[in-house]
N, CA, C and O of each residue as an XYZ file, in Angstrom:
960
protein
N      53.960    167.819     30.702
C      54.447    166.437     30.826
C      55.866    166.345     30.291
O      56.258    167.233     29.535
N      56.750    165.234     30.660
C      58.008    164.907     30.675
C      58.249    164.478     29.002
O      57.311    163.830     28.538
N      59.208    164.717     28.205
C      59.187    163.772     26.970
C      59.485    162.862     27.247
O      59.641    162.505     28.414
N      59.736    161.898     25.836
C      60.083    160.362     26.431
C      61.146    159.904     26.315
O      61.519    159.833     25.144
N      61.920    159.499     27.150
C      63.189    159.269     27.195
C      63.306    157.539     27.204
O      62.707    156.837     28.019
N      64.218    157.013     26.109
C      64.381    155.657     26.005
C      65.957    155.505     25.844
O      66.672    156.289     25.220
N      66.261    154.673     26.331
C      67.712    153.949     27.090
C      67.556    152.274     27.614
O      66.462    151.792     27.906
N      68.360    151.796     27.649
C      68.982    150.160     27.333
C      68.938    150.107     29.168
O      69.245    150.946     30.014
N      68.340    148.535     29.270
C      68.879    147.964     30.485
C      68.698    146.020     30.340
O      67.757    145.249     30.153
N      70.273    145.880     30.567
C      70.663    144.526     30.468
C      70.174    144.038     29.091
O      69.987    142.821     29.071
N      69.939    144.627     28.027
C      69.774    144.602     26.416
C      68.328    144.703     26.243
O      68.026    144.417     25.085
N      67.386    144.988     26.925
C      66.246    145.414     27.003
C      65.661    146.988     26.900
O      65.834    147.734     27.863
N      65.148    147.340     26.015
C      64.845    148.545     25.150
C      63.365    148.843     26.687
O      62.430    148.091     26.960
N      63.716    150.094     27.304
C      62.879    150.721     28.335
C      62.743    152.038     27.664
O      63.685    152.684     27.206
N      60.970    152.527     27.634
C      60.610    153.677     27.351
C      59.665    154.565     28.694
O      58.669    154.133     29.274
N      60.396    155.964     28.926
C      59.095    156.432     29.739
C      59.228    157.954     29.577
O      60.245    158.648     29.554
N      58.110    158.243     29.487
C      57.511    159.857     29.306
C      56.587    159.779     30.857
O      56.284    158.804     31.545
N      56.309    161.281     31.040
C      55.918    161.733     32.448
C      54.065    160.756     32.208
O      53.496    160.349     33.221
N      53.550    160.590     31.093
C      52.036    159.997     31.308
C      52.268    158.503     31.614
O      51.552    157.734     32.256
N      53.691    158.238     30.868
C      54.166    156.651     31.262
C      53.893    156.147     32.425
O      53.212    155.131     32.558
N      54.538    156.989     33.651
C      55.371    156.883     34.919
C      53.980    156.866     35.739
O      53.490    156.015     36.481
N      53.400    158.526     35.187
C      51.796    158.728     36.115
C      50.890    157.061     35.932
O      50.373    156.386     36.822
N      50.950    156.855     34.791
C      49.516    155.843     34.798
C      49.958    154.198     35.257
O      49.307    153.181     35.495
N      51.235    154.498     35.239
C      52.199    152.755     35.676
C      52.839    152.741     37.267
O      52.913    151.743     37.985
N      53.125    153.642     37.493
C      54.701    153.574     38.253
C      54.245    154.421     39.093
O      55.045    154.266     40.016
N      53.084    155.690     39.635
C      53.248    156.217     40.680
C      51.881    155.752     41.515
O      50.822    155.395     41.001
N      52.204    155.858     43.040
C      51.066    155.559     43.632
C      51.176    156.174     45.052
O      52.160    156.279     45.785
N      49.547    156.649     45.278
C      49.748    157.561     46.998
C      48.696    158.173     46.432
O      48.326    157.854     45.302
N      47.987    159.288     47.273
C      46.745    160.014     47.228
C      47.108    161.525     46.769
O      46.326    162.426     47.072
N      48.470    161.854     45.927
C      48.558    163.212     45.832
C      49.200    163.175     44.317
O      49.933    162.240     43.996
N      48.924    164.118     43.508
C      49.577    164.287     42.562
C      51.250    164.865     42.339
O      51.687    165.772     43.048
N      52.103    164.187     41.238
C      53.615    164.383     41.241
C      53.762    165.392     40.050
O      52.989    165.467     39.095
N      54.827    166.119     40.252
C      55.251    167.497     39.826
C      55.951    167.323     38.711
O      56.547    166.251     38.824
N      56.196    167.854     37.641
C      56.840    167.697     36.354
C      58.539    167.467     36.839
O      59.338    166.723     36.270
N      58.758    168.157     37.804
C      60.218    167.947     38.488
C      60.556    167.182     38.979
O      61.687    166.700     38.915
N      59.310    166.713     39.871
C      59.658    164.753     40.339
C      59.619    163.801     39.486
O      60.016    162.672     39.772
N      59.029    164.188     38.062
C      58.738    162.760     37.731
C      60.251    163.484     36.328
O      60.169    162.835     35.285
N      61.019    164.220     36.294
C      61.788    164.197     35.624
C      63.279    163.775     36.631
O      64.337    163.424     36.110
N      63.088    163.890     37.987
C      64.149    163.019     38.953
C      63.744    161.802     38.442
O      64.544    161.141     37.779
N      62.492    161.359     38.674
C      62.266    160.025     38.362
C      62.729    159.577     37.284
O      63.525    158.702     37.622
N      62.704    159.666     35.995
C      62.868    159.137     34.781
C      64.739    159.617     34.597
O      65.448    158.890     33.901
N      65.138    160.438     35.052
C      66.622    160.697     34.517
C      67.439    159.716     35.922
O      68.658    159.618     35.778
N      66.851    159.028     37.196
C      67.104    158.485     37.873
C      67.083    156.972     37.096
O      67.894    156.177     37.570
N      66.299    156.495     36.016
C      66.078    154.790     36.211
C      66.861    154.958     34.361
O      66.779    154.035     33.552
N      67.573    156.341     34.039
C      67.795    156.066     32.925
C      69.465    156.075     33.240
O      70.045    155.182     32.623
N      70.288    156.869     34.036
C      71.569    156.774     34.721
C      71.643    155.620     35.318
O      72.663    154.933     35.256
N      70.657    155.291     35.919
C      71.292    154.145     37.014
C      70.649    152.857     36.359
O      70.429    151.804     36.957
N      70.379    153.124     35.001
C      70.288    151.816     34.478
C      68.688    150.788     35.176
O      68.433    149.589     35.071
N      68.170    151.543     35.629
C      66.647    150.597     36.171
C      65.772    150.772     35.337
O      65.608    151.824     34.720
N      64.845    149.360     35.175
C      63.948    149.325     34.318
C      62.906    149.157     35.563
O      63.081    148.253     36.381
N      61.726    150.141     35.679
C      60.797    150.750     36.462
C      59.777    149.030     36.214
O      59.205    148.380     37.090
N      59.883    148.720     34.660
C      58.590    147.854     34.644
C      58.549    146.152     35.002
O      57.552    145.442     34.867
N      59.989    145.674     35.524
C      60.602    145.122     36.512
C      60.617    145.394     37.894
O      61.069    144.553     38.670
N      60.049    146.781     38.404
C      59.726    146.209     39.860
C      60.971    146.773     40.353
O      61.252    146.819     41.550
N      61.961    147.344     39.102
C      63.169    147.926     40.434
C      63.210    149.410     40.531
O      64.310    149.890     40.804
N      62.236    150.204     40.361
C      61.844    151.342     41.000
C      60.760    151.690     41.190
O      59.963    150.840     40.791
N      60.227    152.675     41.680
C      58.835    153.124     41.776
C      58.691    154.884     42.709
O      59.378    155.282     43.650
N      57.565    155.588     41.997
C      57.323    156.338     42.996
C      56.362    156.310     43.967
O      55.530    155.440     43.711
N      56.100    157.002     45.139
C      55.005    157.547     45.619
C      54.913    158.437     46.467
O      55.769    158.751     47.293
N      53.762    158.942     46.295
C      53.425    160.050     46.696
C      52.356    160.573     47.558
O      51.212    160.366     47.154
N      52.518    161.298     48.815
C      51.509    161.404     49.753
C      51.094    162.990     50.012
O      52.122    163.660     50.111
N      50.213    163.574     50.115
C      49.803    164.499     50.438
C      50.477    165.208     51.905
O      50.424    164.773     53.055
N      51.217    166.654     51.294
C      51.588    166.826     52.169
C      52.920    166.793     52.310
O      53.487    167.392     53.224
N      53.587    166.035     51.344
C      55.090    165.163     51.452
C      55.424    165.618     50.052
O      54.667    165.969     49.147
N      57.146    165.498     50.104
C      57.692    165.527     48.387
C      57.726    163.642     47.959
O      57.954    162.703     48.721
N      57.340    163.619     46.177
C      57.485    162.188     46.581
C      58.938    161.445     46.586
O      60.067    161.935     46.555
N      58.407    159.783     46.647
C      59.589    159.327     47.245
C      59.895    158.363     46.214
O      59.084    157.508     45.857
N      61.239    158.508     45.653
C      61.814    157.707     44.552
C      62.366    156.222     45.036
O      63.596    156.237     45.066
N      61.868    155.081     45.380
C      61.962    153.902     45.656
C      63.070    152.512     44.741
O      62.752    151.759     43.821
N      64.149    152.627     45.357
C      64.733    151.326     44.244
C      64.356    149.783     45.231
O      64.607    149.560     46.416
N      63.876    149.165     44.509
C      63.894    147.741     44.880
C      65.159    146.951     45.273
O      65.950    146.706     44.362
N      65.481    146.473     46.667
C      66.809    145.739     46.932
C      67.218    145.008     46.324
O      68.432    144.863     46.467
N      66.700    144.333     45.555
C      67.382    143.134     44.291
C      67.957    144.171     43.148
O      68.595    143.586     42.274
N      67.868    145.428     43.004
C      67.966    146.136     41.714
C      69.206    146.994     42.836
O      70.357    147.086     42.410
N      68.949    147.440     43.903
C      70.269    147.774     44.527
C      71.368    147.047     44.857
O      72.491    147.516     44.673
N      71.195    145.940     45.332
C      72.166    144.519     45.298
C      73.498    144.399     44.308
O      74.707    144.606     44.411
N      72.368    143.846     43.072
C      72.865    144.184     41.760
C      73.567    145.012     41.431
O      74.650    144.721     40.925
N      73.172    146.337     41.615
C      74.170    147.127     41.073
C      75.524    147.397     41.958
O      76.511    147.838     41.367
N      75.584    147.147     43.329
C      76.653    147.079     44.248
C      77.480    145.819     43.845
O      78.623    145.673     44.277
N      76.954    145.004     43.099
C      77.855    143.628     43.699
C      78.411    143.656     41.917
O      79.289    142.848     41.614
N      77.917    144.501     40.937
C      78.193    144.797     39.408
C      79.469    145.534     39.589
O      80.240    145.661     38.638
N      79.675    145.920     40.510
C      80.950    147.354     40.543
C      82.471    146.207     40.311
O      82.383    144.988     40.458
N      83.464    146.756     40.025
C      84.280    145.718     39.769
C      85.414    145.702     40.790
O      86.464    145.085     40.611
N      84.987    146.778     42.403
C      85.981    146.470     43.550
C      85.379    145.669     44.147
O      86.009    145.003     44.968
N      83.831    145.405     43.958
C      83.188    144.564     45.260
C      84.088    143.226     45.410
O      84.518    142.476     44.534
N      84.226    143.181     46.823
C      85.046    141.832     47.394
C      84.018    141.299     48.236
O      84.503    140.248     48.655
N      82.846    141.434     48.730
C      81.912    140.853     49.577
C      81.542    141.828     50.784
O      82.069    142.940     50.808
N      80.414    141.344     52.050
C      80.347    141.725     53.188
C      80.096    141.378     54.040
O      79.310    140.496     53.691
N      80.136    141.336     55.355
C      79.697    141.192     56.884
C      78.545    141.870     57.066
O      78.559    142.932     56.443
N      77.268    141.621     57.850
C      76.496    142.069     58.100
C      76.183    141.108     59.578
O      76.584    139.988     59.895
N      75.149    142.253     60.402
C      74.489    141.760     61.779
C      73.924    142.615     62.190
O      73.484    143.474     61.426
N      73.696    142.700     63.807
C      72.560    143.374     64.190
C      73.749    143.164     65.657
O      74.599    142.307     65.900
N      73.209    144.607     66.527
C      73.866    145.046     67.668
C      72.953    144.711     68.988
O      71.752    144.793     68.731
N      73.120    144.509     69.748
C      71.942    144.113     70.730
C      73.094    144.629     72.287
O      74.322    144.676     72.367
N      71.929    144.960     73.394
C      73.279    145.272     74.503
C      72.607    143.636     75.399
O      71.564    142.992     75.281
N      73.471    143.533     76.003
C      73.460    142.001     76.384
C      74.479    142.610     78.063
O      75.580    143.132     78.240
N      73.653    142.284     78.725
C      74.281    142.400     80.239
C      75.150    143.895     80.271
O      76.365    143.834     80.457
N      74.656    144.894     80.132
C      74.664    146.444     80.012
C      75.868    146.444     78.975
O      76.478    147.506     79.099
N      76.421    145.644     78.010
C      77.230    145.853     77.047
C      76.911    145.837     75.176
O      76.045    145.114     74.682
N      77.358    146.311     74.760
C      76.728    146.198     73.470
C      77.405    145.434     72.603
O      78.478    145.876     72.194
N      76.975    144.244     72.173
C      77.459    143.212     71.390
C      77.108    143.439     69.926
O      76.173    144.132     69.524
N      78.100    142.673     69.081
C      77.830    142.932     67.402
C      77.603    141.145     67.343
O      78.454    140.373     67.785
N      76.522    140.767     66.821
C      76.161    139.364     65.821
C      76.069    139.507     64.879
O      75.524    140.489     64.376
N      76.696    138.344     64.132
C      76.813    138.485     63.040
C      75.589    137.423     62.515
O      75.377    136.293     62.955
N      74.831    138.154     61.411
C      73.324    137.458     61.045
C      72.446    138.514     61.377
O      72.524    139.731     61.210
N      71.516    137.713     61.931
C      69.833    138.286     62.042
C      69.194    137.323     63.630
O      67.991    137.424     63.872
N      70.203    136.340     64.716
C      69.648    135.770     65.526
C      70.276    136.321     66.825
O      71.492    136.495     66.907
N      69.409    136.597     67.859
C      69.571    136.798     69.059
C      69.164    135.939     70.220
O      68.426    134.968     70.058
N      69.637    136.287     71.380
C      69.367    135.338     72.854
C      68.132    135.832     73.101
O      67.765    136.816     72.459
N      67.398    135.323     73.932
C      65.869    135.645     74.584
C      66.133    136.964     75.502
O      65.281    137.845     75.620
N      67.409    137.008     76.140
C      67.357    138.241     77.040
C      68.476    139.650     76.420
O      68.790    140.621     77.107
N      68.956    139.376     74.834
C      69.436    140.025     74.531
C      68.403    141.549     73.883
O      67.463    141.196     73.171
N      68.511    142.785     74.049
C      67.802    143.807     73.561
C      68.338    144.152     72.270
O      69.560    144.004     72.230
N      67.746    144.619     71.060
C      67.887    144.849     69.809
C      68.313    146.341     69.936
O      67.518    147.072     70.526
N      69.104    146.715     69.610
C      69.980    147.975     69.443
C      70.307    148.579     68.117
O      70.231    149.806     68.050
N      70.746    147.746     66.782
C      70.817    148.820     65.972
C      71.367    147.174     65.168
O      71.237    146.011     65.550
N      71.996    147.771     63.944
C      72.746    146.763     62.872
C      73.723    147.583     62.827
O      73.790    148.761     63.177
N      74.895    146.511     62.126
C      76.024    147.133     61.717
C      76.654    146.387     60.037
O      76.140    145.344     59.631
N      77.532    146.935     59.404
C      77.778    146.000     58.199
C      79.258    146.505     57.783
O      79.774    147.509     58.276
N      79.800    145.781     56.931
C      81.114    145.992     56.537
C      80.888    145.974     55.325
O      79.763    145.597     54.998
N      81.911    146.390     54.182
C      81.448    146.180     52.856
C      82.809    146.016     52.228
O      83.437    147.069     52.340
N      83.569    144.964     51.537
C      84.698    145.338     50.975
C      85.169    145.579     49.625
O      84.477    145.230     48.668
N      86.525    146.265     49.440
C      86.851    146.320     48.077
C      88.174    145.868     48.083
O      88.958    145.707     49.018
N      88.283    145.695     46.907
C      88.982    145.253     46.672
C      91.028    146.140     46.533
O      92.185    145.721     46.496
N      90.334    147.435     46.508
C      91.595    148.370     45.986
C      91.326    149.126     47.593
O      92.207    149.981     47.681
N      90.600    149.142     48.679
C      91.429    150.081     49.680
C      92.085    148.863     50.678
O      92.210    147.707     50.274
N      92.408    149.220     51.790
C      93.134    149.062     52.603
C      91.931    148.329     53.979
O      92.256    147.340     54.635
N      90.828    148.931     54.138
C      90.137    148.421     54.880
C      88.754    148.753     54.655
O      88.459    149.702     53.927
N      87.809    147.983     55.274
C      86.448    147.837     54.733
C      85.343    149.058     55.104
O      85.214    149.631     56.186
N      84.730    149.229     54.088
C      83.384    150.455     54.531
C      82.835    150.133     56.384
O      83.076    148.961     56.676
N      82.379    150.700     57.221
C      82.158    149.986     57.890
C      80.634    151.196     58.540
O      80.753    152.394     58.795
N      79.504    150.461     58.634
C      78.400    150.967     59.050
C      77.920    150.526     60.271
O      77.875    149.305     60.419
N      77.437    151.454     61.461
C      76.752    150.907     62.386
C      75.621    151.842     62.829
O      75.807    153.037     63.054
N      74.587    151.302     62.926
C      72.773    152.159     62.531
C      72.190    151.959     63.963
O      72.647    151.039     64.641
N      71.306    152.681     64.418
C      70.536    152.602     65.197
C      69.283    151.964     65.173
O      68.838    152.406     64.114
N      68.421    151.228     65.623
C      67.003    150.807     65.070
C      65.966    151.913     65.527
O      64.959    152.157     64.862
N      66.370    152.753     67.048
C      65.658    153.525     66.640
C      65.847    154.598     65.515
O      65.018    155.392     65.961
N      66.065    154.881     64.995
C      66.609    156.314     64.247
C      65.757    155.453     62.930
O      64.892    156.140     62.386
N      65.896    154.320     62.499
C      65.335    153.648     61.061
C      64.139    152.892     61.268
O      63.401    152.767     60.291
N      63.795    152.347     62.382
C      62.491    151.639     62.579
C      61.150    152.829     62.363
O      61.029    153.731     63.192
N      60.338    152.733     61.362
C      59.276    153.414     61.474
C      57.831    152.958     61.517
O      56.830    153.448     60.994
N      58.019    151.709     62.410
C      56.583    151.070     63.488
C      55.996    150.698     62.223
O      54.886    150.258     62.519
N      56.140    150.642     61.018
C      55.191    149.618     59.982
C      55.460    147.956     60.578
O      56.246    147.539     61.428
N      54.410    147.228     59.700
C      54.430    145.902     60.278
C      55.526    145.200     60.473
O      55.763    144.444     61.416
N      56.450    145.558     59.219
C      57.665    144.421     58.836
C      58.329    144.263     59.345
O      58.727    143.101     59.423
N      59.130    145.546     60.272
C      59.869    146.180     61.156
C      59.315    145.825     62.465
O      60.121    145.883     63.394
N      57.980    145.429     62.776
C      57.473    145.520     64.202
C      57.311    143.546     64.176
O      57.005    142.955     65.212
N      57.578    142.767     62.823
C      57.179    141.650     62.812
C      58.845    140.721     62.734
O      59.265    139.664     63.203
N      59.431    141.867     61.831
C      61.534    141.088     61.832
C      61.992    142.376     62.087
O      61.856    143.134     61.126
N      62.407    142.776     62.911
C      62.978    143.675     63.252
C      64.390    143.806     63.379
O      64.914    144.917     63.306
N      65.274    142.416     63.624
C      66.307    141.913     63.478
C      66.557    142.130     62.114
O      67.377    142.993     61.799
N      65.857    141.346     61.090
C      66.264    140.997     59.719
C      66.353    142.371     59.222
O      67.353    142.631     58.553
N      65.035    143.800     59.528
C      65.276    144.730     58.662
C      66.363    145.639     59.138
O      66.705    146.468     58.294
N      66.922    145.683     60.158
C      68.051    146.777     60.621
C      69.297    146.217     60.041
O      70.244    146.935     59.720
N      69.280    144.314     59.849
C      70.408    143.987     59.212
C      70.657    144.544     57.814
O      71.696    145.102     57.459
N      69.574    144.325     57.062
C      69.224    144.884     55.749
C      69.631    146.390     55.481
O      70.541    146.644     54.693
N      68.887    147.458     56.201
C      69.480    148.537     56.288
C      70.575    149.050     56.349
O      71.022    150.060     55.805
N      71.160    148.091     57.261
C      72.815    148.640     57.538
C      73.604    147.725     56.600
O      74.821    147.788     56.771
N      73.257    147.041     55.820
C      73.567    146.258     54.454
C      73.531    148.269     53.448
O      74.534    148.826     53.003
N      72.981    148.483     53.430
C      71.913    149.206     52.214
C      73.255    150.602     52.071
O      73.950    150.995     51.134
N      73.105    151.043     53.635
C      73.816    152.427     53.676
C      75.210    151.777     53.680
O      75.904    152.452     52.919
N      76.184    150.404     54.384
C      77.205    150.479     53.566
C      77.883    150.132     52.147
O      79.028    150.082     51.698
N      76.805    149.956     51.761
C      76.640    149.472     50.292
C      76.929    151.269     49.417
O      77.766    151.664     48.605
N      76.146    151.711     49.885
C      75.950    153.096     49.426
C      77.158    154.141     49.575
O      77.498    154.964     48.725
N      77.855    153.888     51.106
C      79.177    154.475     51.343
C      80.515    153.932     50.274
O      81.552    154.524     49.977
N      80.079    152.765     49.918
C      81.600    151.644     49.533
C      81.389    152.361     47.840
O      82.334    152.793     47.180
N      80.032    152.351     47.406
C      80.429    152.763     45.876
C      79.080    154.001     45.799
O      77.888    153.841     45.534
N      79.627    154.875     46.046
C      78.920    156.493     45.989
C      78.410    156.675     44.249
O      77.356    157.045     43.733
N      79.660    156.240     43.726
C      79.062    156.239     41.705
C      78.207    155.841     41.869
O      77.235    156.527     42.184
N      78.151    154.337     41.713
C      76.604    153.419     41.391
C      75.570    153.528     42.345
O      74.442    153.071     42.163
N      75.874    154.026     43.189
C      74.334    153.881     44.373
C      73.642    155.372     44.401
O      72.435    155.612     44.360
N      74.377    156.006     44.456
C      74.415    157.417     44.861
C      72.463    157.884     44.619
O      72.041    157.660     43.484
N      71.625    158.369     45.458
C      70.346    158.624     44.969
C      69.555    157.864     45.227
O      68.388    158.127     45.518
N      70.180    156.513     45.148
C      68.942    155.558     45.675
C      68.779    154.772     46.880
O      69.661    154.093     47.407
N      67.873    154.881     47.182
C      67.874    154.481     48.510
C      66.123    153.101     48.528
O      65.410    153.345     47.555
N      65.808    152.444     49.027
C      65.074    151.455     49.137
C      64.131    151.521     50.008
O      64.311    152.410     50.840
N      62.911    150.730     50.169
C      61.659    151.298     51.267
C      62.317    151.171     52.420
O      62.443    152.214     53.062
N      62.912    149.901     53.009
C      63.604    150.305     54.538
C      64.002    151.625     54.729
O      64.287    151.998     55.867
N      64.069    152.434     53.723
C      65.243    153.708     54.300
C      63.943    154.846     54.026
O      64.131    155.892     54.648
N      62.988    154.827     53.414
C      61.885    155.837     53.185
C      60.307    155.204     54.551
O      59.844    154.251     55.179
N      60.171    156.569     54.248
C      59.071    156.566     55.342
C      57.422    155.778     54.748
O      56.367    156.401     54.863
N      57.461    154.838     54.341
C      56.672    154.174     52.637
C      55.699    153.061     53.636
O      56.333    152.154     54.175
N      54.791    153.100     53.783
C      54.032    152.123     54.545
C      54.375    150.699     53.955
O      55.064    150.614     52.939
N      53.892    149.591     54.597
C      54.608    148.306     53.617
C      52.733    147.772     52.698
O      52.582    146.745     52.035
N      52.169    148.309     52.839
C      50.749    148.135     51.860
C      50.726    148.552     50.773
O      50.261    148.089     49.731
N      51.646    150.172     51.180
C      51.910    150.965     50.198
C      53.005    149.929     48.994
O      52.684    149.765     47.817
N      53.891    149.522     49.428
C      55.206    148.504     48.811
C      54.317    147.792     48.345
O      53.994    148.146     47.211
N      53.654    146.740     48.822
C      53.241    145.754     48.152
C      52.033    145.760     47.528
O      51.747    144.692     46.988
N      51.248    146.628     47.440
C      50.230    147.314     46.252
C      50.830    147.235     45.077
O      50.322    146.689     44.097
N      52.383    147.986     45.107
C      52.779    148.542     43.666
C      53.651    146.986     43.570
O      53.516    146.226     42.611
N      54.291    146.786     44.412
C      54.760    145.406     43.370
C      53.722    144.774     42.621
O      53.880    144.419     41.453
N      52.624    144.618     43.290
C      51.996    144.060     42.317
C      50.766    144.083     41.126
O      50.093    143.202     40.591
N      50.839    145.555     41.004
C      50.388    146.483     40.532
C      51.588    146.774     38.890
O      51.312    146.780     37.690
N      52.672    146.939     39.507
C      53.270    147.117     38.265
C      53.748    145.970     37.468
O      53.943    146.057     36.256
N      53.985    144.610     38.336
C      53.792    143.305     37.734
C      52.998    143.204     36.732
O      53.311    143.071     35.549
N      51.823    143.274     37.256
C      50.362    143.203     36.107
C      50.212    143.914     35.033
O      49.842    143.441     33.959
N      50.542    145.338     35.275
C      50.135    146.195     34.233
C      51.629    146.382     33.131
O      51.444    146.630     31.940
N      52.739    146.265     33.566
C      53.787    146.241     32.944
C      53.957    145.385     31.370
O      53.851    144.168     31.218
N      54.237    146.369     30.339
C      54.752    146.123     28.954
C      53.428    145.635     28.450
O      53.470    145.166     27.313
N      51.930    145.644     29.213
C      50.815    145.053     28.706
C      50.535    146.031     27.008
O      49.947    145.576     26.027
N      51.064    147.196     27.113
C      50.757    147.513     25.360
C      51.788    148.590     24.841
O      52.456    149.279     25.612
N      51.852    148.669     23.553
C      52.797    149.527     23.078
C      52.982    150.695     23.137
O      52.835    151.161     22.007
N      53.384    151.914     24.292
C      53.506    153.221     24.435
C      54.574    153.918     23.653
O      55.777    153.801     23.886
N      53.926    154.818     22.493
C      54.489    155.358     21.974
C      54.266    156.678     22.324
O      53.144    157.041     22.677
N      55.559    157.723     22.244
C      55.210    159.034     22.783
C      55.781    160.210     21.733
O      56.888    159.902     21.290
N      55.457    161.015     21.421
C      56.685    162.000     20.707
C      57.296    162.638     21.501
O      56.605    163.397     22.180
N      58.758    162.629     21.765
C      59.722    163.045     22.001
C      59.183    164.724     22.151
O      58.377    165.082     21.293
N      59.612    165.784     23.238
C      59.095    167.278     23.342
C      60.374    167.725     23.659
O      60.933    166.838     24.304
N      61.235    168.880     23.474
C      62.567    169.097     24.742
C      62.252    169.305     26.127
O      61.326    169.995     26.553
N      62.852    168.841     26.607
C      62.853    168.870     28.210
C      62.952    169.907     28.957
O      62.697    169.760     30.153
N      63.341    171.213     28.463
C      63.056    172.722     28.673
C      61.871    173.073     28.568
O      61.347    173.614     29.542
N      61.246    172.902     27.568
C      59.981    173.378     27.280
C      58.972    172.337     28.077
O      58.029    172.933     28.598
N      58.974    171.163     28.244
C      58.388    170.634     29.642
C      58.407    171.034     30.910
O      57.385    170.866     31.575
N      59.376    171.542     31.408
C      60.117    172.070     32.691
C      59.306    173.246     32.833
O      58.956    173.663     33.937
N      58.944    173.890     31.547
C      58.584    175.423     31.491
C      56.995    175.554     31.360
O      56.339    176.595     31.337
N      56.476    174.041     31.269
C      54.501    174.540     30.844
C      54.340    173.989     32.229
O      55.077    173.353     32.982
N      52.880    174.547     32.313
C      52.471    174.405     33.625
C      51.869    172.878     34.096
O      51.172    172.388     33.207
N      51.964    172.251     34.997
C      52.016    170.814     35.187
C      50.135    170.526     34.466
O      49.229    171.327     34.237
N      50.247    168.835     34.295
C      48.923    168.589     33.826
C      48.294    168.366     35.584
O      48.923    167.799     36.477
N      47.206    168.855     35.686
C      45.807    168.650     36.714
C      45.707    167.328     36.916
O      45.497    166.824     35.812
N      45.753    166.374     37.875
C      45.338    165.205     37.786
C      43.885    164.729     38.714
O      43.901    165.078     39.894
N      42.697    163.985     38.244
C      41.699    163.775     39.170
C      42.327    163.589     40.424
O      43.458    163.104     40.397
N      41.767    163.908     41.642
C      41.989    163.279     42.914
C      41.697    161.824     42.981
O      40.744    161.229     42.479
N      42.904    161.245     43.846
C      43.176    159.517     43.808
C      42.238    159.268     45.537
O      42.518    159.617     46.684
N      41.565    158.827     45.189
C      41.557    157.892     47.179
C      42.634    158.180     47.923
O      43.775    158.480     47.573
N      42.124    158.052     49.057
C      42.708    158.052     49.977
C      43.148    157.110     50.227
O      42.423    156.119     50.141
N      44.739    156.926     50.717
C      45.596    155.754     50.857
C      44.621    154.240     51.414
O      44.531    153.084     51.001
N      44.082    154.933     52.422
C      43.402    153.454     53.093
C      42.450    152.828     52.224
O      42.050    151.698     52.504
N      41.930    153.584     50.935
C      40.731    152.885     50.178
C      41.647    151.858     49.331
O      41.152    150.817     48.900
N      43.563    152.327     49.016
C      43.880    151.697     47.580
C      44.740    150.998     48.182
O      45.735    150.721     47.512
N      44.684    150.458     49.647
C      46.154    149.563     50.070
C      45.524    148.460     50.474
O      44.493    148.800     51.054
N      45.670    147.100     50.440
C      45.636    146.126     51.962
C      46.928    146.034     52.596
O      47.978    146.514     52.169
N      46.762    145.407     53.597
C      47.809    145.561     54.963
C      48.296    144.104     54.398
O      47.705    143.047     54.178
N      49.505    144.496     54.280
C      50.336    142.846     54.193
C      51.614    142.659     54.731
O      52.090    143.755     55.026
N      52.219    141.915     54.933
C      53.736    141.982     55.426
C      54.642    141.581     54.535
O      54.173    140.708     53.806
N      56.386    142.021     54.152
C      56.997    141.559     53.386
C      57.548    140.741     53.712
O      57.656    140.618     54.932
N      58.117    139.861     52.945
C      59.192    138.434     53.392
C      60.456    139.327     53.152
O      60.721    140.241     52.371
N      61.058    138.741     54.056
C      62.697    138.784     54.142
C      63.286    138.948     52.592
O      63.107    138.036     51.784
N      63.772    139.775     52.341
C      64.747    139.780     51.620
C      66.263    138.992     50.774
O      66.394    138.589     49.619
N      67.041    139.012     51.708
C      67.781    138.514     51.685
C      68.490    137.629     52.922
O      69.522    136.991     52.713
């Protein structure tokens, strides 16, 4: 197991060791590796996220490496914290009479086809703006949210990656469920999962070096259910 590593966010004292993360913060039907869950914890201690707020999470599927999740309000934040941010443009691309049009928003015509998003991002010190344009197929991965706003999430997305291009320091690593392959049952299990169980009692850990963690052989964990026993099917609201 991971030692415990404690570090400051927004003047709030956050603690997590690898039993922390396992019994709070990860969820999926497969067990996580002393190496993921030390990405995990040196990820929410650099980039300043407090996990028991809802602005990260892992999970993990059989079969798969897992997937380190930042929450868009906790990515937002830290893009719009940087001190070039000047604002952005965002929309969605649609081809409209065999041409491909840029709107700006999330609304289209009845006979316009959904094509991709695009976004701008500015700063303040270059010369001209980040500028992103995404495909929906290449990012749509047929979960509900995507098959229910499909407009709203490609806008979002192409929000996300030029957010990520404009300030590489602060974003760099994280990426959000639109951009991971993360069912949305899976998402909204753990929001509210770590809501509930979060800061409910005092975890104290002794500190181990992080070499000698790296170096013992991982702890065994019982087998979890299978995804379909620990999810319901729900849809997310819009974002932003």
């Amino acid at each position: 197991m991971t030692k415990a590593v404690e570090f400051e966010v927004n003047g709030e004292p956050v603690k997590l060791s690898g039993s922390i993360v396992k019994q709070y913060l990860v969820r999926g039907n497969a067990d996580v590796t002393d190496q993921e869950l030390v990405m995990f914890i040196n990820l929410c201690k650099y980039q300043k996220l407090n996990p028991f707020l809802n602005e990260a999470y892992l999970v993990k599927f059989k079969g798969a490496p897992a997937q380190i999740i930042t929450s868009k309000e906790a990515f937002m934040k830290r893009a719009e914290a940087n001190e070039h941010y000047a604002g952005l443009e965002a929309g969605i691309i649609v081809e409209r009479n065999g041409e491909l049009v840029d709107i700006e928003g999330a609304i289209k015509l009845p006979g316009d086809k959904l094509v991709g998003g695009w976004a701008k991002v500015f700063r303040d010190d270059r010369k001209v703006p980040v500028k992103v344009r995404i495909s929906l197929e290449e990012f749509s991965k047929g979960q509900s949210t995507w098959k229910q706003m499909p407009l709203n999430m490609i806008r979002k997305t192409a929000i996300v990656n030029a957010m990520r291009e404009a300030f590489p320091g602060n974003l760099g690593n994280m990426y959000t469920e639109e951009e991971n392959d993360v069912p949305d049952n899976t998402v909204r299990r753990v929001n509210e999962e770590v809501r509930k169980q979060a800061n409910q009692q005092v975890i104290d850990v002794e500190p181990i070096p992080v070499k000698e963690e790296l170096e013992s052989e991982p702890e065994v964990m019982d087998e979890q259910p299978e995804q379909a026993d620990l999810f319901e099917t729900t849809a997310e609201g819009p974002g932003w």
